[in-house]
C-alpha positions as CSV (number, residue, x, y, z in Angstrom):
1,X,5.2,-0.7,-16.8
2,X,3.0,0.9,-14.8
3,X,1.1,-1.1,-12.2
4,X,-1.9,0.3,-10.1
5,X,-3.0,-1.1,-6.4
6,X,-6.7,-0.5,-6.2
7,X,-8.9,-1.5,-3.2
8,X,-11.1,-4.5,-4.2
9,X,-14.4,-2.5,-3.3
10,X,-13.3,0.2,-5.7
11,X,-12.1,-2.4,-8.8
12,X,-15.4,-5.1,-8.1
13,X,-17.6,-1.4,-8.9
14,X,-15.3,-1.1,-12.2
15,X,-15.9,-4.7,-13.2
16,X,-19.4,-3.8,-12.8
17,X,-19.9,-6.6,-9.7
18,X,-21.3,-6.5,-6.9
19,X,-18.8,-5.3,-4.0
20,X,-18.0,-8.1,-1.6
21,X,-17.1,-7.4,1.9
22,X,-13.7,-6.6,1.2
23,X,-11.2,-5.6,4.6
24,X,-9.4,-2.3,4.4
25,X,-6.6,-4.0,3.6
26,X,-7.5,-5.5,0.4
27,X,-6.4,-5.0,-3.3
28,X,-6.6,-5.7,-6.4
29,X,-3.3,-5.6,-8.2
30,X,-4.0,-3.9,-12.3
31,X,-2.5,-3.2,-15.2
32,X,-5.0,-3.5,-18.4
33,X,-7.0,-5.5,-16.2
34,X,-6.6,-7.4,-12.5
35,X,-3.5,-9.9,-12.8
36,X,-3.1,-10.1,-8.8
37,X,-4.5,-9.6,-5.1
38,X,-2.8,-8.3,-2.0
39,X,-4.1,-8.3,1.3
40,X,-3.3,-8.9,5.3
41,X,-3.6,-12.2,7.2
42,X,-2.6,-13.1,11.0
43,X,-0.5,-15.7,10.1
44,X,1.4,-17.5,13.6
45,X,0.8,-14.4,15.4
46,X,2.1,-11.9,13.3
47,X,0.2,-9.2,10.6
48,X,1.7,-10.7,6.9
49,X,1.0,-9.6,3.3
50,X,-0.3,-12.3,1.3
51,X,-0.4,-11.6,-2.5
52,X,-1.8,-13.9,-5.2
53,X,-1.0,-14.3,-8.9
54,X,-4.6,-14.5,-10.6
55,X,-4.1,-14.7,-14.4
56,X,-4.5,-18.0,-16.7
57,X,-2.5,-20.6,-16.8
58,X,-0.6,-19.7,-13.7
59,X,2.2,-22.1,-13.4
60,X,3.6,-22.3,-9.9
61,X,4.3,-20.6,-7.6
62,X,1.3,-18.3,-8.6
63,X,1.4,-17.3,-4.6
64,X,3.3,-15.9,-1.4
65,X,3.8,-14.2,1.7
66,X,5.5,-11.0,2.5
67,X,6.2,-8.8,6.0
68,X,5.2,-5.5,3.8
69,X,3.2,-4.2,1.2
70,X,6.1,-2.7,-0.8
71,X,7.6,-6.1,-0.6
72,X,4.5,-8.0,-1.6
73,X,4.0,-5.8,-4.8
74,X,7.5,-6.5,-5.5
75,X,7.2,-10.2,-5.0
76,X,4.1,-10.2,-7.2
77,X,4.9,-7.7,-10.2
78,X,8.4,-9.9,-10.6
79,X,6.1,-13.3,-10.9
80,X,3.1,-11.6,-13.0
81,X,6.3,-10.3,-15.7
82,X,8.0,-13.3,-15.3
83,X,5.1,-15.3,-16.4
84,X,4.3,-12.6,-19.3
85,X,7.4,-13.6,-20.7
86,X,6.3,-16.8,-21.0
87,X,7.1,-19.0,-17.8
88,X,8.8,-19.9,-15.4
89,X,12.9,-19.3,-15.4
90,X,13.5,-21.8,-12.6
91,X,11.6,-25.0,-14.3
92,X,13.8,-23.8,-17.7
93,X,16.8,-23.6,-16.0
94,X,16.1,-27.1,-14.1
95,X,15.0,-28.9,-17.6
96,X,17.8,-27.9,-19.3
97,X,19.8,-30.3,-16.6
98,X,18.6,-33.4,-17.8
């Protein structure tokens, strides 16, 4: 699958909202529609990705923090398909334990 990282200035004019103030920096992550968002944060000094899975229900961890871009789409994509197929693999995996 094909995912697309479009600036959130860009994807609020396709939803047909107003454009916020978005940074540079900022993205909406797409496939048929936005699933995610990406974008930069000083976080103890340092420049980090932060990416954030926004789809219903969202079971945790629907968040997280990366050093790069290409790593934060990877980190995101791998939760957004994870949850597509239908949850979460670590709270099966700790279920079936009991």
């Amino acid at each position: 699958m094909t995912y697309l990282l479009r600036g959130m200035r860009a994807q609020d004019r396709i939803e047909g909202l107003e454009p916020l103030d978005w940074e540079e920096n900022d993205y909406a992550v797409v496939d048929e529609t936005r699933f995610g968002r990406i974008y930069t944060q000083q976080i103890h000094g340092k420049m980090k990705w932060r990416w954030f899975l926004q789809t219903l229900p969202t079971p945790s961890p629907n968040n997280g923090v990366s050093d790069t871009l290409d790593e934060a789409k990877a980190a995101l994509v791998k939760r957004y398909e994870d949850v597509k197929r239908g949850g979460d693999a670590r709270h099966r995996r700790r279920s079936s334990r009991r």
